[in-house]
C-alpha positions in Angstrom: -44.0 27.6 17.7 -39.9 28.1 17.8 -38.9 30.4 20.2 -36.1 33.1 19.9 -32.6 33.4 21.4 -34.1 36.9 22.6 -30.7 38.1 23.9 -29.5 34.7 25.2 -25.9 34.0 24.4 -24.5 30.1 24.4 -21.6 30.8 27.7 -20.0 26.7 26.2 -20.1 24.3 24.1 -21.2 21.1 25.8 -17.9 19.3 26.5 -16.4 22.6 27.5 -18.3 22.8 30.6 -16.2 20.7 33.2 -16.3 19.6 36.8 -14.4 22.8 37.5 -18.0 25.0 36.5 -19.7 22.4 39.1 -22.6 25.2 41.1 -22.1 27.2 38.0 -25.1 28.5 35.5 -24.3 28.0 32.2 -25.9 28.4 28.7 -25.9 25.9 26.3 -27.2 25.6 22.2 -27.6 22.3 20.4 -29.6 19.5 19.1 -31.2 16.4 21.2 -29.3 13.5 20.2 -32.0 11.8 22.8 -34.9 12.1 25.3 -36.0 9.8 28.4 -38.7 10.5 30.3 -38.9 9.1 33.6 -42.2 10.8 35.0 -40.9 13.2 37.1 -37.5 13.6 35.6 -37.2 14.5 32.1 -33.5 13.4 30.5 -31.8 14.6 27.4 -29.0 14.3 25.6 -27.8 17.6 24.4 -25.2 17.3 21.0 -23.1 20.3 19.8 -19.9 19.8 17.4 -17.5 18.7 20.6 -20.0 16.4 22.1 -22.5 15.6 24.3 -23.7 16.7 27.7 -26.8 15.4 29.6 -29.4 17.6 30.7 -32.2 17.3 33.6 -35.7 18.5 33.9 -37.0 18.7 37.3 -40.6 20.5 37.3 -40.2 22.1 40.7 -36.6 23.6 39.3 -37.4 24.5 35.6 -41.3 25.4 36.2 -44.1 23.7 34.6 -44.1 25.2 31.4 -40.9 24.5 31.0 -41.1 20.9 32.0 -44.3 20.3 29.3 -41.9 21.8 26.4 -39.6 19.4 28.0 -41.5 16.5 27.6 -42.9 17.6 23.8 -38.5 17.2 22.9 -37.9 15.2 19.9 -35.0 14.3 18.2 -32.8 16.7 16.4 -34.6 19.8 17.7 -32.8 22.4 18.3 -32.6 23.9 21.7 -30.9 26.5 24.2 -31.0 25.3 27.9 -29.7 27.7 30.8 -28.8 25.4 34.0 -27.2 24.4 36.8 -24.0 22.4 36.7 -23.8 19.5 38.8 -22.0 16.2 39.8 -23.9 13.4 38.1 -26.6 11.5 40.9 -27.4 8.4 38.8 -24.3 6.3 37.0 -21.1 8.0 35.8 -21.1 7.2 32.2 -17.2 6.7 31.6 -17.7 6.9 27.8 -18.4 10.1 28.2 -16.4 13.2 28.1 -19.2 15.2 30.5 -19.7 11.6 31.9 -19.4 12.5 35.9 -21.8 16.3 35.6 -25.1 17.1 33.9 -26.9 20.3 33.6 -30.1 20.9 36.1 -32.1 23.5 33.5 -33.6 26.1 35.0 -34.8 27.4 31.4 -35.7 25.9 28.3 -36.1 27.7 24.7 -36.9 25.7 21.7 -35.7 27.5 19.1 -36.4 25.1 15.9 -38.5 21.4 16.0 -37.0 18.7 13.7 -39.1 16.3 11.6 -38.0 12.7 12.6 -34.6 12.2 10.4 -34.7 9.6 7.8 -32.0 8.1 9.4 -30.5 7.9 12.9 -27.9 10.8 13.6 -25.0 8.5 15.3 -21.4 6.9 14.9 -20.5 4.7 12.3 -23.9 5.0 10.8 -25.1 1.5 9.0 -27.1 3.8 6.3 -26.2 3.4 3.1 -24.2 5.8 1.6 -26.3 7.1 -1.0 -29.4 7.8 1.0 -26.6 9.9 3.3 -25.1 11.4 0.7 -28.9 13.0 -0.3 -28.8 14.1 2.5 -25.4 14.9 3.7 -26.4 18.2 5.9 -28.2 15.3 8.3 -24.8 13.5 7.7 -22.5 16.0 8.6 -24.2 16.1 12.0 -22.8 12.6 13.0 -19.8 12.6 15.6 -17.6 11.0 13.2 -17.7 13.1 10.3 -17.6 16.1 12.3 -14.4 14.8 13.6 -13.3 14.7 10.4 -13.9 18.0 9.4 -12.4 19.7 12.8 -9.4 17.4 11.8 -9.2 19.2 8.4 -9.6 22.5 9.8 -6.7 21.8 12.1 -4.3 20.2 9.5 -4.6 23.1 7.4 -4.1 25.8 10.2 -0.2 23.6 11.3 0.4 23.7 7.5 -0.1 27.5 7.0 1.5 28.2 10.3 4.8 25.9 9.4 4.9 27.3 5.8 4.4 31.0 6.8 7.0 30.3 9.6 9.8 29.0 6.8 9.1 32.4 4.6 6.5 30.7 2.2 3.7 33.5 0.9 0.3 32.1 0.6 -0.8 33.3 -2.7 -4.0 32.7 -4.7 -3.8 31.4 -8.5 -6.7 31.8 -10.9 -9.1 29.4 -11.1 -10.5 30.6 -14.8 -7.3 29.7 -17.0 -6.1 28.4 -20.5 -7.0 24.8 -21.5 -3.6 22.7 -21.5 -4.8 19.1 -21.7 -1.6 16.4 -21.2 -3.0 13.9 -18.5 -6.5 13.8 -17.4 -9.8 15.6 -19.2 -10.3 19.4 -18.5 -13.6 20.3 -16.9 -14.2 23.3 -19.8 -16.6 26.8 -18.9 -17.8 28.7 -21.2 -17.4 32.5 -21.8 -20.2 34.4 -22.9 -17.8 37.7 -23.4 -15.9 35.4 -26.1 -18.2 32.6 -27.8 -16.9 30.1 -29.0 -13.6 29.5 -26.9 -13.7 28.2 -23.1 -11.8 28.6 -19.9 -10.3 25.3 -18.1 -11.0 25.0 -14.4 -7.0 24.2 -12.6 -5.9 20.1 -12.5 -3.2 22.3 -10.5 -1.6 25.7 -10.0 1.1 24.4 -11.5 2.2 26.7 -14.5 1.1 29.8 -12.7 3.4 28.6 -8.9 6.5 28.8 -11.6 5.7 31.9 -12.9 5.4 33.1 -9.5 9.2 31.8 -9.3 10.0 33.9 -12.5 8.4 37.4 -10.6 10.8 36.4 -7.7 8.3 35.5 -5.0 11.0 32.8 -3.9 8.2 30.5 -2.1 4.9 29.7 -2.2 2.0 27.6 -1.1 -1.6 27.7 -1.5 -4.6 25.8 -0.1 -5.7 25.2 -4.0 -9.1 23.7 -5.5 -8.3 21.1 -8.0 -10.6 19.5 -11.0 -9.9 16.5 -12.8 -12.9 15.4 -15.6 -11.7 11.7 -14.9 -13.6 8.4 -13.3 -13.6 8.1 -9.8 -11.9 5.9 -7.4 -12.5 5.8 -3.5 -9.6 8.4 -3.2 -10.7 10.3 -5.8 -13.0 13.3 -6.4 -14.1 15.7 -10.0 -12.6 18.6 -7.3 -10.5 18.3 -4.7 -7.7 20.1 -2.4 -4.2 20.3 -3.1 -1.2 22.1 -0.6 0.7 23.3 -2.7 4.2 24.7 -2.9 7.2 25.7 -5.3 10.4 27.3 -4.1 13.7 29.4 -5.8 17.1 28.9 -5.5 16.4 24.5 -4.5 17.8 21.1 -5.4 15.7 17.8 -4.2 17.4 18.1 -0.5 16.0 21.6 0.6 12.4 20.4 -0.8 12.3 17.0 0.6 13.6 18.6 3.7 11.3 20.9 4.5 8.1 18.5 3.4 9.2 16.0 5.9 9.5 18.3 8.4 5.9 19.8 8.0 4.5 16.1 7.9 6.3 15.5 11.4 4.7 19.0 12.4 1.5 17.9 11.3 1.3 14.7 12.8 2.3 15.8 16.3 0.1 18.7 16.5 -3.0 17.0 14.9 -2.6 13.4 15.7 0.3 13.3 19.0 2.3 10.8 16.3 5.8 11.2 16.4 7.0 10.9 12.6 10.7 9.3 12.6 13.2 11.9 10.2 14.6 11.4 7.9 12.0 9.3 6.1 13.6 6.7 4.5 13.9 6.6 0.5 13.9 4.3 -2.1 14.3 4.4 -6.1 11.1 3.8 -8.3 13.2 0.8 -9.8 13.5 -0.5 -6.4 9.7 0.0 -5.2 8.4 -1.7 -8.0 10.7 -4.6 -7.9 9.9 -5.6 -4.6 6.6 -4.2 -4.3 5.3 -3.7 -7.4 4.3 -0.2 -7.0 5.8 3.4 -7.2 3.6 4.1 -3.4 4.3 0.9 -1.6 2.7 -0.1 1.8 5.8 -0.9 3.5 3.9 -1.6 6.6 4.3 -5.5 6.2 7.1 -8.0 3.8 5.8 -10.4 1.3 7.9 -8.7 -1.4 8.0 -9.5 -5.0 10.7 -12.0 -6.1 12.1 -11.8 -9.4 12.8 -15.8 -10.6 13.3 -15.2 -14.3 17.2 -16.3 -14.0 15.4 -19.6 -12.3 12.7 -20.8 -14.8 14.3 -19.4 -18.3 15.2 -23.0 -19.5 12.3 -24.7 -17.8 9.8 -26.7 -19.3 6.3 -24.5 -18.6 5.5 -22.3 -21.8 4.2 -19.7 -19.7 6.7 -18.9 -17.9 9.3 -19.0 -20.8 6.5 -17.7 -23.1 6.5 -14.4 -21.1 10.4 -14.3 -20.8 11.2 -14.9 -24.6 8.8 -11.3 -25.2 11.1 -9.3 -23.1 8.7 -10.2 -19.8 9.8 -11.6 -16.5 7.9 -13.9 -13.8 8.1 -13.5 -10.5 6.2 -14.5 -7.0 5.2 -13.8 -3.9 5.4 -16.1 -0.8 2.3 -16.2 1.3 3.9 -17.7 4.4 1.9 -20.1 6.1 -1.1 -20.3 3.5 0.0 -23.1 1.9 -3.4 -25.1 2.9 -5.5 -22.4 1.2 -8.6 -24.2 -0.7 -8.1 -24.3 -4.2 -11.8 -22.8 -4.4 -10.0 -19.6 -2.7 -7.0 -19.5 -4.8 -9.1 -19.6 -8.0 -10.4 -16.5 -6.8 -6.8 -15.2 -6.5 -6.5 -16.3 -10.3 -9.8 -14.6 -11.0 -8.2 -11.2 -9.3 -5.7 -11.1 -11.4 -7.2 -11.4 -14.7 -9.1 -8.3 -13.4 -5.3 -6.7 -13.2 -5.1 -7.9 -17.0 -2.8 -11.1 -16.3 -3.4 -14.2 -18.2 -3.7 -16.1 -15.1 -2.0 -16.8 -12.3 0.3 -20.1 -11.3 0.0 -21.2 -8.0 2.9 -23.7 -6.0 2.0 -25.1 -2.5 4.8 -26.7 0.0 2.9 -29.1 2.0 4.0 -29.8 5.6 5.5 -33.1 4.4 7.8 -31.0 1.9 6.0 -32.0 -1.1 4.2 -29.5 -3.8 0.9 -29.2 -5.2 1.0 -27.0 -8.1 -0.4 -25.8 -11.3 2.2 -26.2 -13.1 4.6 -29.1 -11.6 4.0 -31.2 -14.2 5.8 -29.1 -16.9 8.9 -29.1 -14.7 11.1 -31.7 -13.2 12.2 -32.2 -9.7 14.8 -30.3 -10.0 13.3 -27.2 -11.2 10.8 -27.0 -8.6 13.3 -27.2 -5.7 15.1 -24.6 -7.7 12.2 -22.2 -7.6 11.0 -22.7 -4.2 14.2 -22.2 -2.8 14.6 -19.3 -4.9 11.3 -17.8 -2.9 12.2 -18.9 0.4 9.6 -21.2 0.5 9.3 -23.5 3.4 6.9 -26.4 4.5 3.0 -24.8 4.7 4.2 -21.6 2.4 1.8 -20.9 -0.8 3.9 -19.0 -3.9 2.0 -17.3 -6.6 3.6 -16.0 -9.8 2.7 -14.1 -12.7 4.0 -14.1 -16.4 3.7 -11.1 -18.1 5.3 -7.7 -19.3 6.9 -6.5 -15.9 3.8 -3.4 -16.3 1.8 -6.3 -15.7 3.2 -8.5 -13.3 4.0 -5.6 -11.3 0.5 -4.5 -11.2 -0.7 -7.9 -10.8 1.1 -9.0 -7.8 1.5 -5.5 -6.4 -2.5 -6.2 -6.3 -2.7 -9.3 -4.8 0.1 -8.2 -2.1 -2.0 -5.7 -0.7 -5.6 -7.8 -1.2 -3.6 -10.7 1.1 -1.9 -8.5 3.7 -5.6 -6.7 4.3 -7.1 -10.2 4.3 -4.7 -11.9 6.7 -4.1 -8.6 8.7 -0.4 -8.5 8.4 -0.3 -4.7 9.5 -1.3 -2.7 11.9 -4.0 -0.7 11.1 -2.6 2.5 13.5 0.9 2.8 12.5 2.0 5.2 10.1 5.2 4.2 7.6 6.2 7.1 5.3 8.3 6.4 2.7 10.5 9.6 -0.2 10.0 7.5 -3.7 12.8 9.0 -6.4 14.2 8.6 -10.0 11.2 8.0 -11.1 10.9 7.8 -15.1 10.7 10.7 -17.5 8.6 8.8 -19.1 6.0 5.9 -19.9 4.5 4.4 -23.1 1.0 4.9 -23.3 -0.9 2.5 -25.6 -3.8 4.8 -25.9 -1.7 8.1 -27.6 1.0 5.0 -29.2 3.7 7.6 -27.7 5.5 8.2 -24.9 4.2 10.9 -22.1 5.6 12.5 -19.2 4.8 10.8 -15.8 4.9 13.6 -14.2 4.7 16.9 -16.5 6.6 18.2 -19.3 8.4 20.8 -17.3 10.1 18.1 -14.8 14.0 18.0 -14.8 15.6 15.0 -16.0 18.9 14.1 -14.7 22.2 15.5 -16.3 23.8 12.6 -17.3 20.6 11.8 -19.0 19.8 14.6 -21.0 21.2 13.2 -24.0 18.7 10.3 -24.2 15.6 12.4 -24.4 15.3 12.4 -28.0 17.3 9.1 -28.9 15.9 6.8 -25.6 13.2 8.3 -23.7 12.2 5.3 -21.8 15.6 5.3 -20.4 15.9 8.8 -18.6 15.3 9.4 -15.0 13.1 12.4 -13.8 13.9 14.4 -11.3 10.8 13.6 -9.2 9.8 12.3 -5.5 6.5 11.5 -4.3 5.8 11.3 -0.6 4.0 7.7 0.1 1.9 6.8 3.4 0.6 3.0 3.7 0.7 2.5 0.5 -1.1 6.0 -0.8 0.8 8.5 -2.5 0.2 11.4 -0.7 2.1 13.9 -2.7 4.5 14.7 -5.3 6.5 16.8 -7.3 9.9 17.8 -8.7 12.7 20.2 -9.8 11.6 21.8 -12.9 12.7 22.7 -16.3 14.5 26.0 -16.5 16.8 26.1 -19.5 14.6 26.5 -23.0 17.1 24.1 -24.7 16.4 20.8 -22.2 12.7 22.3 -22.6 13.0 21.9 -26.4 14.4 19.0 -26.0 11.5 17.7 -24.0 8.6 18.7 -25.7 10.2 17.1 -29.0 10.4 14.2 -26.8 6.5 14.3 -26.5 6.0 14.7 -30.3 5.5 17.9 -29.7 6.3 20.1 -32.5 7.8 24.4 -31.5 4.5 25.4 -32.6 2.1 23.1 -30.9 4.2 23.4 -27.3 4.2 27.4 -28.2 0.4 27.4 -28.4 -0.3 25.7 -25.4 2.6 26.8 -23.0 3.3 30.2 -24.8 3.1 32.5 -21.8 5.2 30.5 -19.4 8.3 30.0 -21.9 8.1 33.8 -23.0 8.2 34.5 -19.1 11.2 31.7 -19.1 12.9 34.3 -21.4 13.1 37.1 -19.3 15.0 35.0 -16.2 13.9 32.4 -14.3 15.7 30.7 -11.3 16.4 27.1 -10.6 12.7 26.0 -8.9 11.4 22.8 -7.7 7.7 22.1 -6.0 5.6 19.7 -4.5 2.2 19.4 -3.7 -0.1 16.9 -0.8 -3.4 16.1 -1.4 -5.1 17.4 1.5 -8.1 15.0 1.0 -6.1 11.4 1.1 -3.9 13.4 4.0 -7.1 13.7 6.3 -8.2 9.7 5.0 -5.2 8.5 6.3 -4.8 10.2 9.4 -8.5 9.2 10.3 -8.2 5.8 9.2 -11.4 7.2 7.1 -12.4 4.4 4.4 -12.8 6.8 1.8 -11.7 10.8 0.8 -15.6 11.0 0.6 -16.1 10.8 4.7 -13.3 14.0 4.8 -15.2 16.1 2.2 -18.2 18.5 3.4 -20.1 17.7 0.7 -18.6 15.0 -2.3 -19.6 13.8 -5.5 -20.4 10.1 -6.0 -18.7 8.2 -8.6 -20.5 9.4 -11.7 -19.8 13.0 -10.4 -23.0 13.9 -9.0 -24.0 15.8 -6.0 -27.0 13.1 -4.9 -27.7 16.7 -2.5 -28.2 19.4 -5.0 -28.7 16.7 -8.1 -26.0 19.0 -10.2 -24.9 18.6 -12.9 -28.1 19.7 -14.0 -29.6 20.9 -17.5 -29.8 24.5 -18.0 -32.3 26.5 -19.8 -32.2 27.4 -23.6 -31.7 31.6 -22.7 -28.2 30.5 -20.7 -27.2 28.1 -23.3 -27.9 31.5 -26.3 -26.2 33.7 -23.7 -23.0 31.3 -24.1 -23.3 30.4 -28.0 -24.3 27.1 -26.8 -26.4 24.2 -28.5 -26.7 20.6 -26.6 -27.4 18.0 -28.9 -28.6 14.8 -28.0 -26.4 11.8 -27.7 -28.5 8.3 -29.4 -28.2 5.4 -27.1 
């Protein structure tokens, strides 16, 4: 039968008790991680959130009653031990924290048993996710993600100190607001008071943090819950955490400024990383052109190569093919690689087809200086030498290229360079390149809607000199945006934001948005606009991909208490469940089934 803490009170956690407490009593509360029982000694280890500490049972010291509940210990039960402190007498275990001191009991309390786990509670479990994830309160008990979690905690403590310490007000936005799909799906509730018409749950605080800047709260930032109704990814969740910020009275400088001065607070507290300022920047145009991506891993080279100038009169249709539709080819060089088995580098074509690429040509210089190619029999001698020199290329080199709309051999090669670099392990894993990305785009053609929509948001600045263009050329005006970019994962974003109702006009009319339509859906905030609103710019970090990187976790679901898997299920609770047919008359509500 469980015993009670009866007026006991835990004096530690386990790793808090030290060499220095050596001859002291002390009280301790956990879980066994593990029991060995050596006949006349009785051994466990004793597991709390900052560790372990190993515990002895001698009969003589803890009595005989206490050394039989001793010996009925299982794993995960959940015990208070009062005891002796004292220097280890059998091995020092070095991988230990408490390694060199154990505890003598002198009183044991069992105060909940454990059935046996359906898996084992330890590092770097082997379990597959999904029986975990059912049942991720076992889960969370494993050194590793508990790490995790103190790490979070942590982080967000530096952030609201720093941000309370630069005058920012932590202020809480509503989390029942107006619908205003443009980007992903809106998870939708229900209202019972008004049937019929629904709330949206936040994909950001973001028109509420600028009306905050119109009622002259100057800055802000909030720790804010985020929902996206979109397909997951690794680094991806249906909810997830956002810092978020906005300031008055700012251009680009003041807002990159003090972001990269949190992240170098942040890593030194948290992580003892010293985070080199300023972080360098570079121009959307520039990142995708030699990376192929607007959050490039700038850990390592193999940069894109741009040889359109070098193959536009050559003799292989692809590569002129693509150029002729307003395309471009370029390459990568994957330096000493050249001997890769074409078995292998059929895979690499089958990769990028997955990116939407035709295919992918191939070009290896063989340690004699000849090539072995996919296509060298479409171009003469000439031509090759042209191209190899063109990427650098040198005896034992392999170049890959794609021909395609640059969206597409961007993507394509962008891919690759990343797949490669992990697979040859051109980086190291513990370093920690940050990188400002700017100009991005107003704009990009979606295929889906056949219009353009805003890359960022409809209430991001464009530049000046290209205010003109946003009716006439859209694809031709630059935002004024930044995203923050670590390893290769955008870690946050934002910009300065609309404030004059003319460029706003402009804008939405950009979108195909007619007065009306952009008066229904952002109605409140361009009334408040009317009554004076300063200049404002914000940014925000997801918190979840933060904690990822800084853990070198493989996925935002090993720094979440308790995540969705990639249908957006809880495997835990089972939600989304049905509900029954008095809630769904309460809200007006009638599911229908959807045929197969």
């Amino acid at each position: 039968m469980a015993e009670s803490m009866n007026g006991l009170h835990r004096s530690h956690r386990c790793t808090e008790v030290s060499n220095a407490l050596v001859g002291e009593q002390v009280t301790l509360m956990g879980w066994v991680q593990k029991r060995r029982n050596l006949g006349s000694l009785i051994f466990i280890d004793l597991r709390d959130r900052s560790g372990l500490m190993q515990v002895v049972f001698d009969e003589p010291v803890v009595g005989s009653e206490g050394f039989a509940k001793a010996g009925e210990l299982r794993s995960e039960f959940v015990v208070a031990v009062v005891g002796t402190v004292q220097k280890r007498a059998a091995a020092v275990n070095e991988n230990l924290a408490t390694g060199d001191i154990e505890v003598m009991a002198t009183e044991l309390r069992i105060l909940s048993k454990a059935q046996t786990p359906p898996f084992p509670i330890e590092e770097n479990s082997q379990t597959k996710e999904e029986l975990r994830l059912k049942y991720r309160y076992l889960d969370l008990r494993r050194p590793d993600l508990q790490r995790n979690l103190m790490m979070r905690s942590k982080v967000t403590g530096i952030i609201r100190a720093f941000l309370l310490e630069e005058g920012f007000l932590e202020i809480e936005t509503p989390i029942l607001q107006k619908s205003t799909p443009e980007g992903a799906r809106d998870y939708l509730v229900p209202s019972r008071v008004h049937p019929g018409s629904f709330y949206a749950l936040p994909q950001s605080p973001q028109l509420f943090k600028q009306l905050l800047m119109c009622s002259g709260y100057d800055r802000y930032f909030q720790v804010a819950k985020c929902f996206r109704d979109e397909d997951l990814r690794a680094d991806r969740q249906p909810e997830f955490t956002q810092i978020d910020m906005e300031m008055s009275f700012v251009d680009m400088e003041d807002v990159i400024d003090v972001n990269q001065r949190l992240l170098a607070r942040v890593f030194k507290e948290a992580l003892g990383v010293d985070v080199p300022l300023p972080i360098p920047r570079m121009t959307w145009q520039e990142a995708m052109d030699r990376f192929g991506s607007d959050k490039p891993d700038i850990r390592f080279g193999m940069e894109l190569t741009d040889v359109s100038e070098v193959v536009k009169d050559c003799g292989f249709g692809v590569f002129t093919g693509a150029l002729e539709a307003g395309g471009s080819v370029r390459g990568i060089n994957v330096e000493g690689q050249g001997a890769m088995p074409r078995k292998k580098i059929d895979k690499l074509v089958e990769f990028a087809k997955g990116y939407g690429a035709k295919g992918l040509a191939y070009l290896c210089v063989n340690e004699d200086g000849t090539y072995k190619s996919s296509f060298a029999k479409f171009m003469t001698e000439e031509e090759l030498d042209a191209l190899v020199k063109a990427m650098n290329g040198k005896p034992g080199d392999l170049l890959l290229f794609a021909a395609d709309r640059n969206k597409i051999v961007w993507e394509v090669l962008g891919a690759l360079r990343l797949m490669l670099a992990k697979e040859l392990e051109l980086y190291d894993e513990s370093t920690f390149a940050f990188l400002w990305v700017v100009d991005f785009p107003q704009f990009e053609w979606s295929d889906e809607q056949e219009r353009f929509v805003a890359m960022h948001h409809p209430f991001t600045m464009p530049y000046e000199e290209d205010i003109d263009k946003l009716v006439s050329d859209p694809g031709a005006v630059r935002a004024k945006a930044y995203d923050i970019v670590l390893n290769g994962c955008e870690l946050g974003g934002g910009s300065l934001r609309i404030y004059q109702s003319d460029i706003q006009e402009k804008m939405f009319e950009a979108l195909g948005f007619t007065s009306q339509e952009a008066h229904d859906r952002f109605g409140f905030l361009l009334d408040a606009f009317s009554y004076g609103v300063p200049p404002h710019a914000g940014l925000a970090f997801g918190l979840d991909r933060m904690i990822m990187l800084m853990m070198g976790a493989e996925s935002i679901r090993d720094v979440i208490a308790f995540p969705k898997v990639k249908d957006a299920s809880c495997l835990m609770t089972e939600a989304p469940t049905p509900v029954d047919e008095k809630q769904l008359e309460e809200l007006a509500l009638k599911v229908e089934e959807i045929e197969e």
